[in-house]
Structure formats: C-alpha cells, structure tokens
GUGU-766405 format. One record per residue (C-alpha): x, y, z. Coordinates in steps of 0.1 Angstrom, whole numbers, plus 2048, in hexadecimal, padded with zeros to 3 digits. Example, Ala and Ser with C-alpha at 12.3 -4.5 7.8 and 13.67 -1.06 7.14 Angstrom:
! GUGU-766405
87B7D384E;8897F5847;
***
This chain:
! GUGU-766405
5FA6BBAE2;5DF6A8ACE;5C86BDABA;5A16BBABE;5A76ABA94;5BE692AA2;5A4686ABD;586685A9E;59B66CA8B;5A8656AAC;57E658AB0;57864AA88;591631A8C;57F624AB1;563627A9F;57360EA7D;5835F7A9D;55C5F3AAE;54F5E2A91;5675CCA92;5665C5AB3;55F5A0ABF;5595A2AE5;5415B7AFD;55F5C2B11;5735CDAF4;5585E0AE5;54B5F3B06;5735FEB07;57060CAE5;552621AE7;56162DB0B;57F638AF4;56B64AAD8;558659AF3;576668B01;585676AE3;563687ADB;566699AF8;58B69FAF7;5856AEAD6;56D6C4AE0;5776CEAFB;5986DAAED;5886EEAD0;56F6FFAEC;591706AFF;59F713ADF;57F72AAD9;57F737AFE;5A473FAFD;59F756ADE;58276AAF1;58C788B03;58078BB24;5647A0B31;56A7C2B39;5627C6B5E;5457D6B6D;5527F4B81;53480BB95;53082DB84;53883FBA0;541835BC5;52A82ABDB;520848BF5;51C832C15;53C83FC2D;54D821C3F;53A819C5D;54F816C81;5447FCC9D;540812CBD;553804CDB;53B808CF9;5577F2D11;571809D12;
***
C-alpha cells in the first residue's frame, strides 16, 4: 500500500514534470494528477489518525424509562 509520503513526492515530481510541460492537454493532465495525490495523501494520513482514535463510549439512559408498553385494544373481536 502507498504511504501518504510516497503520494507527496509522486506530487513534487508532477509538480517538476508541469514546468516542463509543452501542451495545454498535457499540462491539465498533470495538475489532475498532483491534485489527486494531494488528496490521496491526505486522506490516508486522516484514515491513519481516525483509526488510532477509540471510539465513543455510548450514551446509555441513567435509568429506564418509566412509560409501560402500551397495547392496541381490539374493539372487532
């Protein structure tokens, strides 16, 4: 799996490859790219972050709620 550092430096070396780009096509395609690993690198260290958290502890009612279970009369019968 690539690491959120290995997506920085494909993103510097876009980067180095759109100054040297020659046509409009080429260069929209390489700042689609470096946009891509940006996100793809942060995402994956915000993935890595959230992982590490432990999750909430749940909120439980102090004590149960005193309402008794209601029953539907049948008036058909």
């Amino acid at each position: 799996m690539t690491t959120p550092k290995e997506y920085l430096a494909k993103a510097a070396a876009t980067l180095i490859e759109l100054e040297a780009a020659t046509s409009e096509g080429e260069r929209t395609r390489l700042r689609r790219a470096r946009g891509v690993y940006l996100r793809l690198a942060n995402h994956e260290a915000e993935g890595a972050a959230r992982a590490a958290m432990a999750p909430l502890p749940r909120i439980k009612p102090e004590k149960p709620s005193g309402t008794p279970e209601r029953t539907i009369p049948n008036y058909f019968k």
